[in-house]
ZASESE-574751 format. One record per residue (C-alpha): x, y, z. Coordinates in steps of 0.001 Angstrom, whole numbers, padded with zeros to 6 digits, always signed. Example, Ala and Ser with C-alpha at 12.3 -4.5 7.8 and 13.67 -1.06 7.14 Angstrom:
// ZASESE-574751
+012300-004500+007800
+013670-001060+007140
// end
This chain:
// ZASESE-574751
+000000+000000+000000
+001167+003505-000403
+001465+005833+001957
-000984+008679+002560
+000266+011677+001267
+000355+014785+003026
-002053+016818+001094
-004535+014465+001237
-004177+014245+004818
-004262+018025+005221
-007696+017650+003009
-009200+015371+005640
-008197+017650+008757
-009555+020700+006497
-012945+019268+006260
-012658+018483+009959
-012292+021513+010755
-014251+023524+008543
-017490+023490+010321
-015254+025559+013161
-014485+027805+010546
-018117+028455+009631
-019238+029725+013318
-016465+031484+013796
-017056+033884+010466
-019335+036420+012717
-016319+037177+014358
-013385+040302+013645
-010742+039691+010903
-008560+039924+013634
-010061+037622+015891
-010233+034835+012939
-006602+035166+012237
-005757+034635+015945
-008082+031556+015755
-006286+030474+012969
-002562+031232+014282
-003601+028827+017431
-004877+025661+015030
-001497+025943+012877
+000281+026133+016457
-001076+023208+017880
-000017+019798+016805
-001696+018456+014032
-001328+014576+014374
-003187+014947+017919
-006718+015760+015728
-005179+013971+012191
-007748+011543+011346
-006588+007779+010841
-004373+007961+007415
-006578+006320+004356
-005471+002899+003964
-005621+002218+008495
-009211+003856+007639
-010014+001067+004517
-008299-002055+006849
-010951-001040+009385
-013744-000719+007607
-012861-004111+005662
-012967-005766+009293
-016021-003815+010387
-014685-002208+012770
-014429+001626+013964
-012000+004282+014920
-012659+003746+018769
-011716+000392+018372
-007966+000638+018373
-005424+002434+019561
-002250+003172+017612
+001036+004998+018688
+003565+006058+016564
+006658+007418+017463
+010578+008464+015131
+013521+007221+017964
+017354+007537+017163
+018802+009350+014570
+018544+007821+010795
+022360+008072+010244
+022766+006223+013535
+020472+003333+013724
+020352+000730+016497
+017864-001586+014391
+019197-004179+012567
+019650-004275+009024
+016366-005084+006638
+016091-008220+005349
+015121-007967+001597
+012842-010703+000512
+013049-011492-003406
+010433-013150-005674
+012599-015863-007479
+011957-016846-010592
+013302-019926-010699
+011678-022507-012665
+009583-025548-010758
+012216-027867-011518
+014795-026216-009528
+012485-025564-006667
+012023-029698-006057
+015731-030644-006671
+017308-027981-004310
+016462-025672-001071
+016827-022173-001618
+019323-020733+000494
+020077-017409+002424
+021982-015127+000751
+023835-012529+002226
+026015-009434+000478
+028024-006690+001670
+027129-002837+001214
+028832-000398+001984
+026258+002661+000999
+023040+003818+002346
+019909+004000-000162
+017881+007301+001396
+015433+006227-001122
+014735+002957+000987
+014476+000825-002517
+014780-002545-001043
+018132-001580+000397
+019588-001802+004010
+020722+000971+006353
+024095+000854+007683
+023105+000390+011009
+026533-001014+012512
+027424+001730+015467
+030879+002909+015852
+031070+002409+020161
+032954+005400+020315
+031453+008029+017398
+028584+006867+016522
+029860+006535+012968
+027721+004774+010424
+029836+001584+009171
+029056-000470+006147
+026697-003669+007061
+025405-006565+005308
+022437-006987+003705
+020629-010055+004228
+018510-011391+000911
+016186-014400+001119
+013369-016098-001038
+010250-015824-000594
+009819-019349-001464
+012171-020214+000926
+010128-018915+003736
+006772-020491+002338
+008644-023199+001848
+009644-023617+005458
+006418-022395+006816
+004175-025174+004941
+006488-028044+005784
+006505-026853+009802
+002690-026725+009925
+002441-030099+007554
+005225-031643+010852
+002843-030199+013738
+000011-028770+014600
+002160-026429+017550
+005309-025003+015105
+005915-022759+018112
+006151-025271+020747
+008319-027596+018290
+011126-024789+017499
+011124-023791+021110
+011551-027595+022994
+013397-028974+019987
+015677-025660+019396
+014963-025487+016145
+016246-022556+014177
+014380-020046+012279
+014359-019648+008381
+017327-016907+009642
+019393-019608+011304
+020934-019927+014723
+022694-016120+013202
+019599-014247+014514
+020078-015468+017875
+022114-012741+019044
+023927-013483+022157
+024565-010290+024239
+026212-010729+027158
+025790-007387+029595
+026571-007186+033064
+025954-003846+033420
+029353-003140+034454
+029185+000596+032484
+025669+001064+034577
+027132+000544+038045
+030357+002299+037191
+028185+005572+036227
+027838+005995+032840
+024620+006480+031536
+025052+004986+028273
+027242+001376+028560
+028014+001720+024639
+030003+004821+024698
+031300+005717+027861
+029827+008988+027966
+026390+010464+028715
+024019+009878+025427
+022210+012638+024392
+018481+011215+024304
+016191+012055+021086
+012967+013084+021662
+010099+013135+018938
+006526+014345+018489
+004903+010964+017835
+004446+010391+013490
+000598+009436+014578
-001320+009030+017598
-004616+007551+018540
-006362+006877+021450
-003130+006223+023013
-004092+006386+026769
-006960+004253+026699
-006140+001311+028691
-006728-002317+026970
-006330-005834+026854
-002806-006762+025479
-002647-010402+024642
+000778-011413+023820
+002424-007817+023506
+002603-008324+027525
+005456-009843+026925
+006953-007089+025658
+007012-005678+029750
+008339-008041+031682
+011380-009693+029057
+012627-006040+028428
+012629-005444+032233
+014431-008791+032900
+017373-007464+031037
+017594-004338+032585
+017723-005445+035564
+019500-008669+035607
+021400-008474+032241
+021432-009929+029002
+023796-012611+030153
+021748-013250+033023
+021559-017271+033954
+019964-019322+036385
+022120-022213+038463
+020296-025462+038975
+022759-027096+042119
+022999-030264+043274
+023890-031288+046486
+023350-034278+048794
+023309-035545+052536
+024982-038123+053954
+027913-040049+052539
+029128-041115+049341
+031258-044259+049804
+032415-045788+046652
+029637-044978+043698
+026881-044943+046674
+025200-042256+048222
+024110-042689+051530
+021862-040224+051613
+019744-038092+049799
+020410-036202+046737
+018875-032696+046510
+018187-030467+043055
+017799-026936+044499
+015385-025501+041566
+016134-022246+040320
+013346-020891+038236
+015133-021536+034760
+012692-020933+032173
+013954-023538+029734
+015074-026743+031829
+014573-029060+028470
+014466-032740+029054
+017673-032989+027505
+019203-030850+029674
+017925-032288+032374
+019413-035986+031074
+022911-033210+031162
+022426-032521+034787
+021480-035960+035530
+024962-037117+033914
+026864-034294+035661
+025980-035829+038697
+026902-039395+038024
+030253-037964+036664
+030696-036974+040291
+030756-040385+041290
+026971-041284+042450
+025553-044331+040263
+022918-045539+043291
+021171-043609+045642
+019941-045393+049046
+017451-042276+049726
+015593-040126+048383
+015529-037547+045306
+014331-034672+046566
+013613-031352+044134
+013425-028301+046218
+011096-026017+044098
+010822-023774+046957
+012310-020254+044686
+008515-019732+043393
+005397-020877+045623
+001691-020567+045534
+001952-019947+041677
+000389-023232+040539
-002302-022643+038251
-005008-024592+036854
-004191-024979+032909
-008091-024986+031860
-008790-021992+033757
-008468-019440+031136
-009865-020910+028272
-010675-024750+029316
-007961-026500+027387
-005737-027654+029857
-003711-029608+027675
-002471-026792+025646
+001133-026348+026257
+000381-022379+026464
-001577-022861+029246
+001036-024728+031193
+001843-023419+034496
+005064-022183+035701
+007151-023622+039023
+010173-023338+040087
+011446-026232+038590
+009611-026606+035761
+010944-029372+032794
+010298-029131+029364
+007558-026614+030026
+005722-029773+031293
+004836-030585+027806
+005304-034251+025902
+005617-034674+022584
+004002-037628+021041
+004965-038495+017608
+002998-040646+015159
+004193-042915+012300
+001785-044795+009918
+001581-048319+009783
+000533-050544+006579
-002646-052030+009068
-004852-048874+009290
-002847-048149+012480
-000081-045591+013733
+002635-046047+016084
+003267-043526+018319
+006296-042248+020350
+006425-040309+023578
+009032-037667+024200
+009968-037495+027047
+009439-040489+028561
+007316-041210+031818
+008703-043043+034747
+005614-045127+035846
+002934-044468+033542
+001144-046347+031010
+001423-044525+027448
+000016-046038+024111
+002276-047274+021414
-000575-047429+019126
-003606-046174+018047
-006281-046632+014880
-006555-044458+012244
-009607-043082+010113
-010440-041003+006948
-009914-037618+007761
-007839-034310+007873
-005431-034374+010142
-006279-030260+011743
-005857-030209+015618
-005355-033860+015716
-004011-033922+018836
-006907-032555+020467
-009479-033997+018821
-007981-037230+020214
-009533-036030+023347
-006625-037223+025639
-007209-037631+029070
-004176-038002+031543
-005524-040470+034281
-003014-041620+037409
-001265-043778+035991
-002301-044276+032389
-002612-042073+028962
-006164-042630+027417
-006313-041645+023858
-010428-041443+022858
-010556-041420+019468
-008964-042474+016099
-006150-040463+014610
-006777-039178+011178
-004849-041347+008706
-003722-037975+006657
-001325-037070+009673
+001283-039077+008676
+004519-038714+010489
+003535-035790+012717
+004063-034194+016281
+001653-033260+018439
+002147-031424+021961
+000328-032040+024909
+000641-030476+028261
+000393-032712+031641
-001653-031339+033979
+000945-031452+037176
+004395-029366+036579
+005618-031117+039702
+004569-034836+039276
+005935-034298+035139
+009431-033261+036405
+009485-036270+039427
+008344-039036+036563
+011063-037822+033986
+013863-037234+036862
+013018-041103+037796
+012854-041938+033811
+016627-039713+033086
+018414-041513+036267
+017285-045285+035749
+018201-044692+031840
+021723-043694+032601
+022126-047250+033977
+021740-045727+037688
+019630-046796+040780
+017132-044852+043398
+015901-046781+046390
+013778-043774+047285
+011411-041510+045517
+011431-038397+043305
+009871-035735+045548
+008918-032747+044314
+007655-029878+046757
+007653-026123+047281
+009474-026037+050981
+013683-026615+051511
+014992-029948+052094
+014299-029725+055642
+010692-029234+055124
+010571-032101+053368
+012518-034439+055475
+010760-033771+058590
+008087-035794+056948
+010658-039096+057401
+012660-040375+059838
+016235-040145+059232
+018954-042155+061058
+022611-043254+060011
+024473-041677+057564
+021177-040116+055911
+020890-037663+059288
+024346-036203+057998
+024436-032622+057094
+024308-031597+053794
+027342-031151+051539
+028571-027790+051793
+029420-026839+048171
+026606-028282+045442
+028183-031166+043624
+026462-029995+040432
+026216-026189+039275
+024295-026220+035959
+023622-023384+034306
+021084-022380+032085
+020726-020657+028880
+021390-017012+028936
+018237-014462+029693
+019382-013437+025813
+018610-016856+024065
+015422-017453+026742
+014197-013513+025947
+014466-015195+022114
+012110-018242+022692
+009391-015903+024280
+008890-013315+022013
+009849-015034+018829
+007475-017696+019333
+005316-016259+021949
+006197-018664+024853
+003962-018249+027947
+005452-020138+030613
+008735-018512+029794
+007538-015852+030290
+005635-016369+033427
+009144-018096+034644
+010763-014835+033242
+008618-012248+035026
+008677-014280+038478
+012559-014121+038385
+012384-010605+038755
+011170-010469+041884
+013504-013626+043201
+016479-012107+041402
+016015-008191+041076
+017002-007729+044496
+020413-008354+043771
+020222-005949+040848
+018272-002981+043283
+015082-004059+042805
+013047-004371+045918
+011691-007630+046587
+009416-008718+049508
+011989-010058+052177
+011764-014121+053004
+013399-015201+056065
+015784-018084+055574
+014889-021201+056822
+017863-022167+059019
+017414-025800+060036
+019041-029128+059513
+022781-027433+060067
+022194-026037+056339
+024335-022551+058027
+027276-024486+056859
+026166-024611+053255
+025804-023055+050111
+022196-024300+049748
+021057-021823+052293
+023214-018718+051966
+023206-019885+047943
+019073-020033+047275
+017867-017206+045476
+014818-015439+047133
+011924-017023+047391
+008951-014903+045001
+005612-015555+044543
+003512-013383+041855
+002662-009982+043999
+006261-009512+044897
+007186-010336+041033
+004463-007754+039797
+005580-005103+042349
+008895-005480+041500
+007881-004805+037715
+006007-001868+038521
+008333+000024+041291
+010584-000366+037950
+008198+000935+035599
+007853+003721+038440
+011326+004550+038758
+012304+004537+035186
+009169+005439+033397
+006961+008357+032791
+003305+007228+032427
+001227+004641+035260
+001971+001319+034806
+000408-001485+033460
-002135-003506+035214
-000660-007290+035024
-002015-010315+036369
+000845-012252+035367
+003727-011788+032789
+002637-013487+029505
-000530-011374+028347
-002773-014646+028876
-005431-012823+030808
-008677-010565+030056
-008033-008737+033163
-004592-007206+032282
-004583-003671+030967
-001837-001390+028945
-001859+001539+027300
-000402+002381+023619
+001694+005466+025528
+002800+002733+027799
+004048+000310+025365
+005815+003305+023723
+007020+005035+026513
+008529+001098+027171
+009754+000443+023455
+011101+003861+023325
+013546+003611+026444
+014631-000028+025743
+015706+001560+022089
+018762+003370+024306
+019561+000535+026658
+022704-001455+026620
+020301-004497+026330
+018601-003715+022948
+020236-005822+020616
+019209-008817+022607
+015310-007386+022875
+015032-006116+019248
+016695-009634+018076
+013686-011531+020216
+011164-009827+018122
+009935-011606+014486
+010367-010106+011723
+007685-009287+009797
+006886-011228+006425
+009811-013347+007911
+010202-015439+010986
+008534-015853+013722
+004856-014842+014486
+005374-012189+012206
+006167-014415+009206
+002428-014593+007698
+002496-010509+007461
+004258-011362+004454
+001362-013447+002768
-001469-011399+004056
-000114-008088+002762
+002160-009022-000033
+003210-005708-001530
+003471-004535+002266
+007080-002163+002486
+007279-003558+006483
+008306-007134+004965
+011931-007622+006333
+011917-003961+008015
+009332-004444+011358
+010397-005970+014387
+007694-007030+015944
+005559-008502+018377
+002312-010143+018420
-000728-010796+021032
-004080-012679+019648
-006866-013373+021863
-010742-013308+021100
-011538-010047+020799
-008394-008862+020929
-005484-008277+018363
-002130-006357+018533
+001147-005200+017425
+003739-003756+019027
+007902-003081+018276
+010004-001314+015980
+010079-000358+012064
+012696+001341+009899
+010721+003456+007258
+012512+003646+003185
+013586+007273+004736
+016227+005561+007175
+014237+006871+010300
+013523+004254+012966
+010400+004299+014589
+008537+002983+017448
+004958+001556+016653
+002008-000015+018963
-001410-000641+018006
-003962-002399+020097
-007282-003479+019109
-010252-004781+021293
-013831-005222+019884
-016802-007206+021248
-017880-007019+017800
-015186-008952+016094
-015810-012537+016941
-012599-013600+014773
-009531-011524+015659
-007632-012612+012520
-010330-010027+010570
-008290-007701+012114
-004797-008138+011666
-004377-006601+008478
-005385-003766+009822
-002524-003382+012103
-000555-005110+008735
-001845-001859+006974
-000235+000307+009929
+003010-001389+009838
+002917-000748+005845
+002158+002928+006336
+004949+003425+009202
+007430+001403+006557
+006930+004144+004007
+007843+007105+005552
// end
């Protein structure tokens, strides 16, 4: 779409204004001319109507002006950009043969000019740290076919592409490239400077917004949520931020025994995969512990009372979006089960991870049908001890992956603990316990005697760390994780207080001679949502102009959280200046690209935002928005939001393409 121009906008605030004009015609030359100084004083875009082709989306989706909200804002300086450089996506014209014999690839080439004209050209973007200087950068060229390609042959896999390239770490049309890792400790922060990039004080750019539109009136979010709490995670604990899973033990370890217990000390880490749990598992028999004459106790204590129940929002529990955070939580207590066709009108199916103790079907019948939400429409039901599938799978499935959440965080990570150890060829006489109190808590439920009554160890045996807060910031906005983000947001308030933010104080639990060890004096702070969402707002607060956000929890997946378009702004606008942004612009999709920005692309082909919006998504009923970053053809960067809520549209994907028609319009300027 083109851009509105500015005389026709002018026409549209003319006839605005002009019945104004008409009553004020009684009045003095003079007095008209004053009248007429003050409306060419005042800034136009606050009484601009919407530009023409926002205007058409909207009508198109039957919906009105006082339906949305949109915020546009110019940040940075154009010869200075901090956004990354525009992707250009090409039509190939390469013939059908070539497109079944070979994979298109990524192509990248060097430039070392800027294009003002903003002709399917990058801006140098590559910041001298000392001048500010604009350097040559590469511009990064890919097929559209390529990312059609990629997007039918995810969705043809499984019915959850999000969910798959988050568990399975599967990269992007991009590659692993776009996954930025930033490491920031803030070291420039605490040292003074204001701006960690240069050394010295940055002069801050400040902008009358490009359009604005109902931009204080508070509404429901969705999945732009996110946007708060992952940008405020790397403020205040960095970009290389990482939480350490420990291991200790009590008792003795006498040959490749453990007399004793063995103790996980959960952090909070957002992205405890079952294979990296199998990692941690093997760390600790590398120590030397093969059996285990106790118990395996998993101290979850770091978040409490913030079990949910998954059908609560929208009664489909076994979603993996609504899966609910904990403070250990393993492979966001989702399983995948994978189905392969047999020649007997039956499929086999596979179960990843594996269940200690509990029954799971290796096969199943199939019927005539389309394979759609297959793994729903199985109906599964997760009894005590057994998987009931109640229904046929359609035959057109194939080999595909479905994702289904269990209901339990804390019984999922006990069965697959049990499943990891015994695999490794090791031996439990005990149980997996899994509870939100310390080991001594827990204990005092058994007798202990012997060597089990020994203290425990005072350094952990096992330090694992996780992935950085840079690659976990990537998983939830790039593919819209929730309990990432719920795990995300909570870790603020265990972890900000090391970082000045104030967190509720929790008195240590001194028992069981744990003075002597790192598990006590070693436990991050235990956090339960309140103290997390405080934390976030006496942030918001200190750093922040307008009110804050109402939030019910961190991933937008609730109708009682409220933002404005000025907030999201105000937010998007000051992380554009942080030492963190290259790890929260590189989180973001890209639109007509990757991530859940990719379809912007085939919705609004022609669109000048394909390859040049960074950007993130929320879609609930009634409720669809955008929210990030754009570099318009001129070279200026700007900040964009738009939020829509309507009663009226029962299917939100009507109106997307009206905030794809906003993202267009920002693009060309």
């Amino acid at each position: 779409m083109r851009p509105t121009s500015k005389r026709s906008r002018s026409h549209a605030l003319v006839a605005k204004l002009s019945p104004i004009f008409h009553h004020l015609r009684p009045f003095s030359q003079v007095s008209k001319h004053l009248v007429v100084l003050a409306l060419v004083a005042t800034p136009l875009y606050a009484q601009a109507a919407l530009p023409a082709a926002i205007q058409a989306a909207l009508s198109r989706a039957d919906l009105t002006e006082a339906d949305i909200s949109i915020i546009i804002t110019p940040v940075g300086d154009k010869n200075a950009s901090h956004l990354p450089a525009p992707i250009q996506v090409i039509d190939s014209q390469s013939d059908s043969s070539s497109e079944s014999t070979s994979q298109p690839a990524l192509m990248t080439n060097a430039t070392s000019d800027t294009n003002n004209s903003g002709q399917k050209t990058t801006q140098s973007d590559t910041r001298d740290e000392k001048n500010h200087l604009v350097q040559p950068s590469t511009l990064v060229t890919i097929e559209q076919r390529t990312i059609k390609k990629r997007e039918q042959a995810l969705h043809a896999y499984t019915d959850d592409p999000y969910t798959y390239q988050s568990l399975e770490s599967i990269p992007t049309v991009l590659g692993d490239s776009s996954k930025t890792t930033v490491i920031d400790d803030h070291n420039s922060q605490e040292n003074g400077n204001t701006d960690s990039k240069m050394g010295t004080p940055s002069i801050k750019m400040s902008f009358s917004p490009l359009l604005s539109h109902q931009p204080d009136v508070a509404r429901t979010p969705a999945s732009t949520m996110k946007l708060v709490p992952s940008f405020i995670a790397l403020d205040t604990l960095g970009a290389g931020f990482v939480w350490h899973t420990r291991v200790y033990h009590t008792g003795l370890v006498i040959g490749d025994r453990l007399h004793g217990d063995l103790v996980i000390q959960g952090s909070g880490d957002p992205k405890m995969t079952h294979e990296r749990l199998a990692q941690l598992l093997y760390k600790v028999q590398s120590s030397g512990i093969h059996h285990i004459d106790g118990d395996i106790i998993i101290d979850s204590a770091v978040f409490k009372n913030i079990t949910k129940d998954p059908a609560a929002f929208d009664n489909s529990p076994l979603r993996p979006y609504n899966a609910s955070p904990d403070g250990f939580l393993v492979n966001f207590s989702t399983i995948g089960i994978k189905s392969y066709p047999l020649d007997n009108g039956q499929a086999s199916l596979t179960y990843t991870p594996q269940l200690a103790n509990y029954q799971l079907p290796t096969t199943i019948n199939t019927r005539s049908a389309s394979c759609g939400q297959a793994s729903y429409s199985l109906s599964p039901q997760w009894q005590t001890k057994q998987l009931l599938l109640n229904a046929d799978l359609p035959s057109s499935c194939g080999e595909h992956v479905f994702y289904v959440a269990y209901p339990d965080a804390k019984d999922f990570a006990a069965r697959i603990i049990a499943e990891k150890w015994q695999a490794l060829g090791n031996t439990l006489s005990g149980d997996v316990i899994t509870q939100e109190v310390p080991y001594a808590g827990t204990k005092s439920l058994k007798s202990t005697h012997g060597l089990t009554a020994l203290s425990m160890s005072p350094l952990p045996i096992v330090s694992y760390p996780s992935l950085n807060l840079t690659q976990q910031i990537y998983d939830i906005n790039h593919f819209s994780n929730n309990v990432m983000a719920e795990q995300v947001a909570l870790s603020i308030g265990a972890y900000g207080n090391a970082k000045g933010v104030k967190t509720h104080d929790e008195t240590p639990v001194n028992t069981h001679n744990n003075a002597s060890s790192l598990y006590q004096f070693g436990k991050p702070a235990t956090t339960d949502y309140p103290a997390a969402l405080q934390s976030i707002n006496q942030w918001w607060q200190t750093n922040l102009s307008t009110p804050p956000p109402h939030l019910t929890n961190g991933s937008g997946l609730c109708r009682d959280c409220t933002i404005t378009a000025a907030n999201l702004s105000e937010l998007l606008t000051y992380a554009y200046d942080s030492p963190s942004f290259d790890a929260y612009i590189n989180s973001l999709g890209v639109a007509g690209v990757s991530g859940t920005i990719t379809a912007h692309g085939e919705r609004l082909p022609e669109s000048a935002a394909i390859g040049r919006a960074w950007i993130k998504t929320g879609t609930l009923n009634n409720v669809t928005s955008m929210a990030g970053y754009v570099k318009g053809l001129s070279g200026q960067d700007y900040v964009v939001v738009g939020l829509i809520n309507s009663e009226q549209s029962l299917n939100t994907y009507t109106a997307r393409p009206v905030l794809d028609a906003m993202l267009d319009w920002t693009a060309e300027h």
